[in-house]
HTML snippet that shows the backbone in 3Dmol.js (N, CA, C, O; Angstrom):
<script src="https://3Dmol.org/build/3Dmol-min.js"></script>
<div id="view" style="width:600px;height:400px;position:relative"></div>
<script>
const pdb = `
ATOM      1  N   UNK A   1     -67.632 -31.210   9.030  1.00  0.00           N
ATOM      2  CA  UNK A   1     -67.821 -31.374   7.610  1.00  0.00           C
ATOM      3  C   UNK A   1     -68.245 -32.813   7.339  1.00  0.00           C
ATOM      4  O   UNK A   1     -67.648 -33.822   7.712  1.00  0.00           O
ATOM      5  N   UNK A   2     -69.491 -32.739   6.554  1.00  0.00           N
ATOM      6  CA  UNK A   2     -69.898 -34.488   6.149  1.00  0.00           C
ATOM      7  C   UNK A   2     -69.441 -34.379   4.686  1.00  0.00           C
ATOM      8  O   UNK A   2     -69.317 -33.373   3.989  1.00  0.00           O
ATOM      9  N   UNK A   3     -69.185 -35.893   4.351  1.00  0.00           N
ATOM     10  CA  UNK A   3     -68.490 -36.324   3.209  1.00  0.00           C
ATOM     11  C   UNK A   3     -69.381 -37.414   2.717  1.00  0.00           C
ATOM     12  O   UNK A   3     -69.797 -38.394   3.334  1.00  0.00           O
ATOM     13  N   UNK A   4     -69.566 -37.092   1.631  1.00  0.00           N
ATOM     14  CA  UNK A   4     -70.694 -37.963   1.090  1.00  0.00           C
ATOM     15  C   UNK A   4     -70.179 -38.814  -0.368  1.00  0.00           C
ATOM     16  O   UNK A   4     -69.433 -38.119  -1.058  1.00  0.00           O
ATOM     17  N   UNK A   5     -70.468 -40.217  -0.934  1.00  0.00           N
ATOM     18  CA  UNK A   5     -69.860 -40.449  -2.435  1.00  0.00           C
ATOM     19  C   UNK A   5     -71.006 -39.728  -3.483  1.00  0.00           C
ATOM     20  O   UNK A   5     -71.710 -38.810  -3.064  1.00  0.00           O
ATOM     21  N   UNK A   6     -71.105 -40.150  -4.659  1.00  0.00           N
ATOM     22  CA  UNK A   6     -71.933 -39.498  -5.703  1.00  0.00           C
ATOM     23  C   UNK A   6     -73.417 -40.500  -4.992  1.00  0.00           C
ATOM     24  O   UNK A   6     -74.491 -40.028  -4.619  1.00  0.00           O
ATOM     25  N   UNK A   7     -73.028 -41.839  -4.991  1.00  0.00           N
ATOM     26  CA  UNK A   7     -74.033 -42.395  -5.076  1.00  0.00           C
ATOM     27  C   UNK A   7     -75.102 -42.571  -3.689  1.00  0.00           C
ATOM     28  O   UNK A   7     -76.131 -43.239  -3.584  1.00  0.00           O
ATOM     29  N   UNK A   8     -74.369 -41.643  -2.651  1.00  0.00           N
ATOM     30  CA  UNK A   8     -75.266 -41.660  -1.064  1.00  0.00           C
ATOM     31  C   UNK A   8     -76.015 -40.139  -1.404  1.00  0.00           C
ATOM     32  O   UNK A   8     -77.180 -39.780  -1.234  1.00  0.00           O
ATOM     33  N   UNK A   9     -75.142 -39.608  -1.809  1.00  0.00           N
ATOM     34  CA  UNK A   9     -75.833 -38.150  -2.128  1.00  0.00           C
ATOM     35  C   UNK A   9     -77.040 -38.109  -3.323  1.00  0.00           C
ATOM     36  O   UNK A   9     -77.865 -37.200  -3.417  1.00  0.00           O
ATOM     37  N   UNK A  10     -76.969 -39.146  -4.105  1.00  0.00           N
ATOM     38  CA  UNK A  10     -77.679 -39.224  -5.153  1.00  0.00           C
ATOM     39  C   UNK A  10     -79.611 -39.545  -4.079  1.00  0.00           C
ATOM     40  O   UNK A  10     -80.751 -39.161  -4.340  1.00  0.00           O
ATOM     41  N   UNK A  11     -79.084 -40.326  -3.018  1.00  0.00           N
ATOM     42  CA  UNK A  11     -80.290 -40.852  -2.276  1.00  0.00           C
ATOM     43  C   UNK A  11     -81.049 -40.459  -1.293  1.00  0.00           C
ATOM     44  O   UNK A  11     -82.105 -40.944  -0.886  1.00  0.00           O
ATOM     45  N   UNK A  12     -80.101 -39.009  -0.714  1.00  0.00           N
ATOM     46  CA  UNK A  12     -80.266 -38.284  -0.235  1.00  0.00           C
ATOM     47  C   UNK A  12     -80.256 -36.830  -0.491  1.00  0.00           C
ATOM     48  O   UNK A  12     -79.756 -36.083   0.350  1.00  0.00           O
ATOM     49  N   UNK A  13     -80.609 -36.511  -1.244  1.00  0.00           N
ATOM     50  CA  UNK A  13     -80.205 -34.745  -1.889  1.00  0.00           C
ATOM     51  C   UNK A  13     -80.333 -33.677  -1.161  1.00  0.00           C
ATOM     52  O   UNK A  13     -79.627 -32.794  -0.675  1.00  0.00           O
ATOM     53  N   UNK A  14     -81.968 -34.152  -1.245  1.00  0.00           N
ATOM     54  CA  UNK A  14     -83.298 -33.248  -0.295  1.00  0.00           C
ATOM     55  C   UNK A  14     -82.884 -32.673   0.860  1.00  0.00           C
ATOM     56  O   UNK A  14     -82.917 -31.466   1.102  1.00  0.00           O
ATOM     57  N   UNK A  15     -82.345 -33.866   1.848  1.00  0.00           N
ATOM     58  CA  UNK A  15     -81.362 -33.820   2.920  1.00  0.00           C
ATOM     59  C   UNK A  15     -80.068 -32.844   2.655  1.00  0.00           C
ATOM     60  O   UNK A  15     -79.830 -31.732   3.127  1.00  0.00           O
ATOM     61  N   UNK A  16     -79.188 -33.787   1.579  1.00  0.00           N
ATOM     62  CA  UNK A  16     -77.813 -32.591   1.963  1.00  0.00           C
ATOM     63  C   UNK A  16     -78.059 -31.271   1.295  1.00  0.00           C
ATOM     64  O   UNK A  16     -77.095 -30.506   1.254  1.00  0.00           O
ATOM     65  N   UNK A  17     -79.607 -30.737   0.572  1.00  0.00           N
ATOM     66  CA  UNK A  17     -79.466 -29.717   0.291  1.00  0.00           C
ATOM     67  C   UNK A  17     -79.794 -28.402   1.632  1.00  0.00           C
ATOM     68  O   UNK A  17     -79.254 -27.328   1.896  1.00  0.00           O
ATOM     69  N   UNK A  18     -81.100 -29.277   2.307  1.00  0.00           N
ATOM     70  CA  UNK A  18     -81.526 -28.638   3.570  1.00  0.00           C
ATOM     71  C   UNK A  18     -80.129 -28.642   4.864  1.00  0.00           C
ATOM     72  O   UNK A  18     -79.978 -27.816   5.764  1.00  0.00           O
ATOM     73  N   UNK A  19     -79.489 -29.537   4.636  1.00  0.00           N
ATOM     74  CA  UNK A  19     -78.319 -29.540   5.976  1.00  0.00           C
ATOM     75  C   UNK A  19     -77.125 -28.126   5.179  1.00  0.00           C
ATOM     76  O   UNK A  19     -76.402 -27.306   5.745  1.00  0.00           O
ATOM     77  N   UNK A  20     -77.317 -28.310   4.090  1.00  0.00           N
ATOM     78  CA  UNK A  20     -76.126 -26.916   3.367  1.00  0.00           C
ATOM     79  C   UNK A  20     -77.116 -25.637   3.790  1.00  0.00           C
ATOM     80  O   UNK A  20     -76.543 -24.680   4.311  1.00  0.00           O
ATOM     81  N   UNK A  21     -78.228 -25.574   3.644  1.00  0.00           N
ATOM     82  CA  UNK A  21     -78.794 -24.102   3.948  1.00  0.00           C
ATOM     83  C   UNK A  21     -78.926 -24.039   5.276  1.00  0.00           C
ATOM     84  O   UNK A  21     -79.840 -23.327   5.691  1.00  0.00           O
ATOM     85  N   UNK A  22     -78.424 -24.456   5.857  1.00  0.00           N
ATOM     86  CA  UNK A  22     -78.490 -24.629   7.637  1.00  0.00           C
ATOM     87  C   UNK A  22     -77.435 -24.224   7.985  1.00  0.00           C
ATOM     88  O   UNK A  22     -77.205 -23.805   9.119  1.00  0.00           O
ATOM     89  N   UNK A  23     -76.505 -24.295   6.926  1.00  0.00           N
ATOM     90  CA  UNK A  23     -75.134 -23.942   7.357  1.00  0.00           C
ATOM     91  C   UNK A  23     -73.751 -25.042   7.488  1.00  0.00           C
ATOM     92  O   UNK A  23     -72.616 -24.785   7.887  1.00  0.00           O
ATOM     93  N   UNK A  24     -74.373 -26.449   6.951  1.00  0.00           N
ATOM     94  CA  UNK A  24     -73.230 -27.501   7.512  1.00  0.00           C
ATOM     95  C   UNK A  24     -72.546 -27.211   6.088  1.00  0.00           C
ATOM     96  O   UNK A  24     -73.039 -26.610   5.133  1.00  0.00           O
ATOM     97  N   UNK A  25     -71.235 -27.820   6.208  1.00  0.00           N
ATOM     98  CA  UNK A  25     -70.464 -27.731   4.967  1.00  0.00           C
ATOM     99  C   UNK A  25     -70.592 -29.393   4.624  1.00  0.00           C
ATOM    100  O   UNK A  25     -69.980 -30.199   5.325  1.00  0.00           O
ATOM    101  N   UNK A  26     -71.420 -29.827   3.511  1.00  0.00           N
ATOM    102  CA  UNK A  26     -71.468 -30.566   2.709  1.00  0.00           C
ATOM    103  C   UNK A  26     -70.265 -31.061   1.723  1.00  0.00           C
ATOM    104  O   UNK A  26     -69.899 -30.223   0.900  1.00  0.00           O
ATOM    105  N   UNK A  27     -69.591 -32.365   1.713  1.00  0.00           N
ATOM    106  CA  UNK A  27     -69.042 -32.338   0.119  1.00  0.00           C
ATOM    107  C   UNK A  27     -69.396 -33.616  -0.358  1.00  0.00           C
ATOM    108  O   UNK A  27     -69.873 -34.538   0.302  1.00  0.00           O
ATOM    109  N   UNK A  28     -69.161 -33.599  -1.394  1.00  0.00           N
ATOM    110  CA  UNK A  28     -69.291 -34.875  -2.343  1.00  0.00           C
ATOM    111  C   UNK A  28     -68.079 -35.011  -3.229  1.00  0.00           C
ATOM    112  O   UNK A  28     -67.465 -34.155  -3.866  1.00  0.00           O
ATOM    113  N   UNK A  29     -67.839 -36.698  -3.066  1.00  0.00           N
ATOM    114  CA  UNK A  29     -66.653 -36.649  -3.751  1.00  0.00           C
ATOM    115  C   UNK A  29     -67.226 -37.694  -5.028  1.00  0.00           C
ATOM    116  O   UNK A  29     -68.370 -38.083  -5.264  1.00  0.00           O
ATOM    117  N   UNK A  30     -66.304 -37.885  -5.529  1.00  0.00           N
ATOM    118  CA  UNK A  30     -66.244 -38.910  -7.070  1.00  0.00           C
ATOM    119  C   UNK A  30     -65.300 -40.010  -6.859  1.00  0.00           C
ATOM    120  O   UNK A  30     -64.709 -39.890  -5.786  1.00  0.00           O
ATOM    121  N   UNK A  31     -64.952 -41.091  -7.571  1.00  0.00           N
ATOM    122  CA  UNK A  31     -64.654 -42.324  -7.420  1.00  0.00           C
ATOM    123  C   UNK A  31     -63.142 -42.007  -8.026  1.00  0.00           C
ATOM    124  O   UNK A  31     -62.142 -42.626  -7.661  1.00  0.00           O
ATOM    125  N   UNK A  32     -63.135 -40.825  -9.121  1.00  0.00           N
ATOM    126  CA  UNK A  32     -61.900 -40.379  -9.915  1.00  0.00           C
ATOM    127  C   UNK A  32     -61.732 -39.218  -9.102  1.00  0.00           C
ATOM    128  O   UNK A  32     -61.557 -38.206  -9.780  1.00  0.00           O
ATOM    129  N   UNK A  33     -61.727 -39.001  -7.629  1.00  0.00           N
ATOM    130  CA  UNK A  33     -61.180 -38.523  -6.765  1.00  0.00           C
ATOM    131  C   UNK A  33     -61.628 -36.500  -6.477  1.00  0.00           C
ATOM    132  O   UNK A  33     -61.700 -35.952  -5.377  1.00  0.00           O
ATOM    133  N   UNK A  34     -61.820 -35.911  -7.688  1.00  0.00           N
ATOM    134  CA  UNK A  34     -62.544 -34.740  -7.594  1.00  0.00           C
ATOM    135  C   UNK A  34     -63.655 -34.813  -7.168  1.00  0.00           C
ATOM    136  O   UNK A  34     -64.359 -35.785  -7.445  1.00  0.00           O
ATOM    137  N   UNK A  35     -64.365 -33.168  -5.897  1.00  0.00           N
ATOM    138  CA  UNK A  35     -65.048 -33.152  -4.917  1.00  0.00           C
ATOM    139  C   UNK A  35     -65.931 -31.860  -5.209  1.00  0.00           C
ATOM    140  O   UNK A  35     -65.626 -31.090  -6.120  1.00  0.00           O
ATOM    141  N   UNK A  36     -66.867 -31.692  -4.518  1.00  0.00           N
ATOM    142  CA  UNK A  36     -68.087 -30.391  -4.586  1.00  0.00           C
ATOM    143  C   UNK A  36     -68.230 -30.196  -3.463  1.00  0.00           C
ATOM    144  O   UNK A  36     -68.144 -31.097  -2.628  1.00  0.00           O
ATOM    145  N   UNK A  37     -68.564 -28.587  -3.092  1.00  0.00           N
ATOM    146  CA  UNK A  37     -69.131 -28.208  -2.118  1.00  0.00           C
ATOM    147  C   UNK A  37     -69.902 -27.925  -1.978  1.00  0.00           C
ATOM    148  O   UNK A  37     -69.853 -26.769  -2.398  1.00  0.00           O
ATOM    149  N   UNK A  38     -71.696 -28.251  -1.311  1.00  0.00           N
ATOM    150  CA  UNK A  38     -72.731 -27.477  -1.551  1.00  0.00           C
ATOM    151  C   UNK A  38     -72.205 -26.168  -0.659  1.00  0.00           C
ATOM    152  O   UNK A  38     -71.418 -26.160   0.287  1.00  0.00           O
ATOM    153  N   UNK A  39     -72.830 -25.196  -1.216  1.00  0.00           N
ATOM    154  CA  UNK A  39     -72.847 -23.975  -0.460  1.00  0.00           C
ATOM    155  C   UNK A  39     -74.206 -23.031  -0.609  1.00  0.00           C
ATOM    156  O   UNK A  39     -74.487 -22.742  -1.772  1.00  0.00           O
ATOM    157  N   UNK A  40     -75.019 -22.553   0.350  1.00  0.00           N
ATOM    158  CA  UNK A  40     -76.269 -21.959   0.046  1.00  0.00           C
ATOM    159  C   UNK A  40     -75.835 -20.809  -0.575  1.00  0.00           C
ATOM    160  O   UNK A  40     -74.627 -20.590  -0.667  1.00  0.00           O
ATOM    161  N   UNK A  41     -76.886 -19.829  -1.137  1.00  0.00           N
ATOM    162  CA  UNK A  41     -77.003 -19.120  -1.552  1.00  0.00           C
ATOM    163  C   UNK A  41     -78.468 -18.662  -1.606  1.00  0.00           C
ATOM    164  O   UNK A  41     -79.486 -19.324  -1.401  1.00  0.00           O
ATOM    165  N   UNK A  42     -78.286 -16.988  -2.029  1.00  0.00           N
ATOM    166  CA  UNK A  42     -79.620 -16.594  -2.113  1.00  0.00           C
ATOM    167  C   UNK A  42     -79.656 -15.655  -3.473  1.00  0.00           C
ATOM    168  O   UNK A  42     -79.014 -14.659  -3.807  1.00  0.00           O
ATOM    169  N   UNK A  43     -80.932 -16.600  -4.245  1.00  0.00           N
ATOM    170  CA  UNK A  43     -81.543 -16.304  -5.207  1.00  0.00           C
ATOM    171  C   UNK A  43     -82.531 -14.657  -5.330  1.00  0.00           C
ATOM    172  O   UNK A  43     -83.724 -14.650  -5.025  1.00  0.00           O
ATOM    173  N   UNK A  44     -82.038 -13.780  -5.657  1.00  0.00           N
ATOM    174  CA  UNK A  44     -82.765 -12.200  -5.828  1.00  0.00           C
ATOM    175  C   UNK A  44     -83.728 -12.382  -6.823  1.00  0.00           C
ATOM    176  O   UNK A  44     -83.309 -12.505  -7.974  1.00  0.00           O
ATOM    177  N   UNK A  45     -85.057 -12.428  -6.601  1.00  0.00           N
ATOM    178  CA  UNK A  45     -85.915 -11.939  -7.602  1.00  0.00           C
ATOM    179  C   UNK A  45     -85.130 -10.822  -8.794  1.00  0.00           C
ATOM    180  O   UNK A  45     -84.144 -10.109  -8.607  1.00  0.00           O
ATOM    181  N   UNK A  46     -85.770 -10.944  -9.748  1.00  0.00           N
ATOM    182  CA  UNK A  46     -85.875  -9.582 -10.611  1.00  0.00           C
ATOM    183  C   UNK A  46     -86.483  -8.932 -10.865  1.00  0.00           C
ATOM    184  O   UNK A  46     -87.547  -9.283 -11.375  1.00  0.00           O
ATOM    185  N   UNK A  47     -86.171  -7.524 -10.658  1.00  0.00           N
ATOM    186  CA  UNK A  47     -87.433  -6.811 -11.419  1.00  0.00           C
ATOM    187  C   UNK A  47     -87.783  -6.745 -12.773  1.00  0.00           C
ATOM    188  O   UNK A  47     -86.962  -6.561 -13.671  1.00  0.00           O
ATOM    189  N   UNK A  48     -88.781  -6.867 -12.908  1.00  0.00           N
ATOM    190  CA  UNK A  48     -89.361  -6.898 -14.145  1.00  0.00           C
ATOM    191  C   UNK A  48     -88.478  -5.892 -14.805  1.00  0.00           C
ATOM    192  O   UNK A  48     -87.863  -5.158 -14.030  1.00  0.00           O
ATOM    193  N   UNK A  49     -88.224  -5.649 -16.561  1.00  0.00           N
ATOM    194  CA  UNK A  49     -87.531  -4.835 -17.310  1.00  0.00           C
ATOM    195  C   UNK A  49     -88.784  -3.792 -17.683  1.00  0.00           C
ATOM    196  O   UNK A  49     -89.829  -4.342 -18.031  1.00  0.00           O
ATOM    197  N   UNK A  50     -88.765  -2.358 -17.639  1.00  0.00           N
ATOM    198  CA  UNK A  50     -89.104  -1.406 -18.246  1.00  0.00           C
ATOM    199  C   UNK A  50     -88.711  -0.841 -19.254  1.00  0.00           C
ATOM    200  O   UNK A  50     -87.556  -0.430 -19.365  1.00  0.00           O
ATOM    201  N   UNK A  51     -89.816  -0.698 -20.370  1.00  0.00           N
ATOM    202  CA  UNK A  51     -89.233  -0.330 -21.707  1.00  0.00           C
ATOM    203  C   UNK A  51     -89.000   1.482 -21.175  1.00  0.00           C
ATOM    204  O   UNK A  51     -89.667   2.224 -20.455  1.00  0.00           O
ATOM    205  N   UNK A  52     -87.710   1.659 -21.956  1.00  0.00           N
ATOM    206  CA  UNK A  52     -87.555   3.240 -21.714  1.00  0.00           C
ATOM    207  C   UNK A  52     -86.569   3.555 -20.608  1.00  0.00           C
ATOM    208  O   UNK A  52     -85.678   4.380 -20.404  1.00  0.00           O
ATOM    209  N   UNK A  53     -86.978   2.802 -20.152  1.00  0.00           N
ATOM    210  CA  UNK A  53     -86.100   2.695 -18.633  1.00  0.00           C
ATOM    211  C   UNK A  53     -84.441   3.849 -18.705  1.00  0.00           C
ATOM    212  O   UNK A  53     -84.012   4.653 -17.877  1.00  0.00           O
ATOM    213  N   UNK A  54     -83.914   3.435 -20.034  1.00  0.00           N
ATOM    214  CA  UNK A  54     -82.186   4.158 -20.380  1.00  0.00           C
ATOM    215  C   UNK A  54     -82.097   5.165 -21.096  1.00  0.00           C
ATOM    216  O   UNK A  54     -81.087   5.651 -21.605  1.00  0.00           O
ATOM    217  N   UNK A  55     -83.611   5.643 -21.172  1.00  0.00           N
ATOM    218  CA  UNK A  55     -83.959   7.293 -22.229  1.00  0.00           C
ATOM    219  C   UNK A  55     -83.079   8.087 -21.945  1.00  0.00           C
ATOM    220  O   UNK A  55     -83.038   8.422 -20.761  1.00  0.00           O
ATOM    221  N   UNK A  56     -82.433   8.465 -22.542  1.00  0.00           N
ATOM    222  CA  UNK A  56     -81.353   9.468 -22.211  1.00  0.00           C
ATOM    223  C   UNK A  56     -80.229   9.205 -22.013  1.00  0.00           C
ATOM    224  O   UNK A  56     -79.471  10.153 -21.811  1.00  0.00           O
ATOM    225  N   UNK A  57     -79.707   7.883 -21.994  1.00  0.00           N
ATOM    226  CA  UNK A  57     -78.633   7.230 -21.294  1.00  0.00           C
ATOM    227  C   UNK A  57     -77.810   6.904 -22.495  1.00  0.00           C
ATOM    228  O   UNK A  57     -76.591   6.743 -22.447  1.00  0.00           O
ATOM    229  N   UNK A  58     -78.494   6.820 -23.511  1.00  0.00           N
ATOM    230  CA  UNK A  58     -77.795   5.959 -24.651  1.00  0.00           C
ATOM    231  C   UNK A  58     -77.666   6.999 -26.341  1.00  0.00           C
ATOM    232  O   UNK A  58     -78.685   7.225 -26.993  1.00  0.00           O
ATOM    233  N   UNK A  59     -76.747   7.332 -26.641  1.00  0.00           N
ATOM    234  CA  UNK A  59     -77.119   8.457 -27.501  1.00  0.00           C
ATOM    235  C   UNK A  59     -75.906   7.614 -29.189  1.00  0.00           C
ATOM    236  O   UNK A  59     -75.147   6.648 -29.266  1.00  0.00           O
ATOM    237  N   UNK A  60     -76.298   8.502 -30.018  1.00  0.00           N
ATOM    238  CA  UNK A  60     -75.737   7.482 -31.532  1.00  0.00           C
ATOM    239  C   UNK A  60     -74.841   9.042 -31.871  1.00  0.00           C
ATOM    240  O   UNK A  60     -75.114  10.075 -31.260  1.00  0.00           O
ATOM    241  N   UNK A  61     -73.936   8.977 -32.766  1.00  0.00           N
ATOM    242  CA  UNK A  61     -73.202  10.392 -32.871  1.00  0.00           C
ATOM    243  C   UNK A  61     -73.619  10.571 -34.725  1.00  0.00           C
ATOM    244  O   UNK A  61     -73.443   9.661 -35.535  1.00  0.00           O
ATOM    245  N   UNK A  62     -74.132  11.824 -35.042  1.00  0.00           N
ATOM    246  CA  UNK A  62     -74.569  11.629 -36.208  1.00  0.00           C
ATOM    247  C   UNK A  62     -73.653  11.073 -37.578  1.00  0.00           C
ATOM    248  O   UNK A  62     -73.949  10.748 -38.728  1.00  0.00           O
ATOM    249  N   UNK A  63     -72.334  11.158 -36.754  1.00  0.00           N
ATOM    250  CA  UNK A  63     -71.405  10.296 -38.260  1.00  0.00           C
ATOM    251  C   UNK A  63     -71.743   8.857 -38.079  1.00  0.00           C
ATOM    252  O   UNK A  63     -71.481   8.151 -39.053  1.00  0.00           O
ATOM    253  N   UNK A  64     -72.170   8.380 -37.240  1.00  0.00           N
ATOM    254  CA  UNK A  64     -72.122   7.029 -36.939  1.00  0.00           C
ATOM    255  C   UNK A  64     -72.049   5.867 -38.210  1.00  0.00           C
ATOM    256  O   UNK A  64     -71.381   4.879 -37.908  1.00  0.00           O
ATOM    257  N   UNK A  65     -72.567   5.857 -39.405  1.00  0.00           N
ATOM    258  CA  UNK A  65     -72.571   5.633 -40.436  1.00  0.00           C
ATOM    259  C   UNK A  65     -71.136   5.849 -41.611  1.00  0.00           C
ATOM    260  O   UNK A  65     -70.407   5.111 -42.275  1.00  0.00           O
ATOM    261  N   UNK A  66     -71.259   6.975 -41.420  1.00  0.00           N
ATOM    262  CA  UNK A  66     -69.625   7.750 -42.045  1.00  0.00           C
ATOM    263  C   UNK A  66     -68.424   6.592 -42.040  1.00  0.00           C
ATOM    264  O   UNK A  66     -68.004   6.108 -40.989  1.00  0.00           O
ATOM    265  N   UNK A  67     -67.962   6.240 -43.273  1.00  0.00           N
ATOM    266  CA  UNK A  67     -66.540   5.583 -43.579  1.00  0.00           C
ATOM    267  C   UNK A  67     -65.254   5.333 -42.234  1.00  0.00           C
ATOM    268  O   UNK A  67     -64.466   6.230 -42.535  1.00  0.00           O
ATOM    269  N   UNK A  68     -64.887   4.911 -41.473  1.00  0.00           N
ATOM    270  CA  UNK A  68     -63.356   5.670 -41.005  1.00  0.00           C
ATOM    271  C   UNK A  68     -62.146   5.922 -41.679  1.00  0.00           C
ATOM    272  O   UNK A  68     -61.517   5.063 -42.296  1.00  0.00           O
ATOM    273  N   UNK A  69     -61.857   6.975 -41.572  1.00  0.00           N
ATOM    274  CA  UNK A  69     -60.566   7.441 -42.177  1.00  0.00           C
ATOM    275  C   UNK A  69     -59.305   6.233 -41.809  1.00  0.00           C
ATOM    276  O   UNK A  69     -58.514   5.973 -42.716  1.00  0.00           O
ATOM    277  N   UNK A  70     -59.172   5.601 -40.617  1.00  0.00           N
ATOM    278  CA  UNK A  70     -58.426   4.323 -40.757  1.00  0.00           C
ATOM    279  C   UNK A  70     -59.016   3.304 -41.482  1.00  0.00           C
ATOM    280  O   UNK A  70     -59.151   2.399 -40.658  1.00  0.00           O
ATOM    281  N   UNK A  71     -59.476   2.900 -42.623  1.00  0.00           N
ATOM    282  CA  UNK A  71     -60.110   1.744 -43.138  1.00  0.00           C
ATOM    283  C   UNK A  71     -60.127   2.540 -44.685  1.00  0.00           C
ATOM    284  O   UNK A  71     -60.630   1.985 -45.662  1.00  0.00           O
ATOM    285  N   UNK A  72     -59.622   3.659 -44.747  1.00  0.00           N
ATOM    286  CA  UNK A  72     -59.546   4.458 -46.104  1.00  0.00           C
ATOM    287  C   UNK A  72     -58.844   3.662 -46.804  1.00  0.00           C
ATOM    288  O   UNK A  72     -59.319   3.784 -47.933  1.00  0.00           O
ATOM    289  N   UNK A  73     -57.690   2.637 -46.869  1.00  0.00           N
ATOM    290  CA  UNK A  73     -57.028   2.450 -47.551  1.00  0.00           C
ATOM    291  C   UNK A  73     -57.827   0.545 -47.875  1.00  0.00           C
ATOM    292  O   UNK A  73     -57.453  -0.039 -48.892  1.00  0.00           O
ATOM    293  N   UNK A  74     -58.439   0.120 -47.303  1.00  0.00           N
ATOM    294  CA  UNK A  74     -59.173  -1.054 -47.281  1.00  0.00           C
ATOM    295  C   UNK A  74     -60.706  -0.748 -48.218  1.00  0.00           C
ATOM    296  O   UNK A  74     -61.339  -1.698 -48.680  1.00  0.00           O
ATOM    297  N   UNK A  75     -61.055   0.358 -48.358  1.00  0.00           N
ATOM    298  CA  UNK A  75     -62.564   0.859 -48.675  1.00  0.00           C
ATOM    299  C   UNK A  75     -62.152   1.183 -50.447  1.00  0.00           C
ATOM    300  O   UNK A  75     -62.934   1.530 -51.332  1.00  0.00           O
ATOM    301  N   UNK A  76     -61.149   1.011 -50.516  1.00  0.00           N
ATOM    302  CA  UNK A  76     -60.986   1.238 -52.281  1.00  0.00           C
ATOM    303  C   UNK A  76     -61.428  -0.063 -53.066  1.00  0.00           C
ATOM    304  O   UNK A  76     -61.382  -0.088 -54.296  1.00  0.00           O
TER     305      UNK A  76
END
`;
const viewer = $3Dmol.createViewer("view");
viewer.addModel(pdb, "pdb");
viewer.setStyle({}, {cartoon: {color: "spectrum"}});
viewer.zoomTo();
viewer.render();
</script>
């Protein structure tokens, strides 16, 4: 594990970002003593959104509008 302050990591990033996707465990600490871990990860494209896509999936109930009978006494 390399240990880096804010301000070596600040000069080197590029570096501790390529040595974290390699697999080393990176940290960085602060002067007020709390620390970070880079850790890689992998970013998933998205697929694009299709309109329509939930046709059928999503339905409204025709009272939907209609008063509720719990709120009867608030609706006067």
């Amino acid at each position: 594990m390399e240990t880096y302050t804010v301000k070596n990591a600040q000069n080197s990033l590029r570096e501790l970002l390529s040595d974290a996707h390699k697999g080393k465990t990176v940290v960085i600490t602060a002067e007020n003593g709390w620390a970070v871990k880079l850790v890689p990860t992998q970013v998933r494209a998205e697929k694009p959104r299709k309109a329509g896509s939930a046709r059928g999936q999503v339905w409204m109930s025709d009272d939907f509008d209609d008063p509720l009978e719990d709120f009867a006494d608030y609706m006067a």
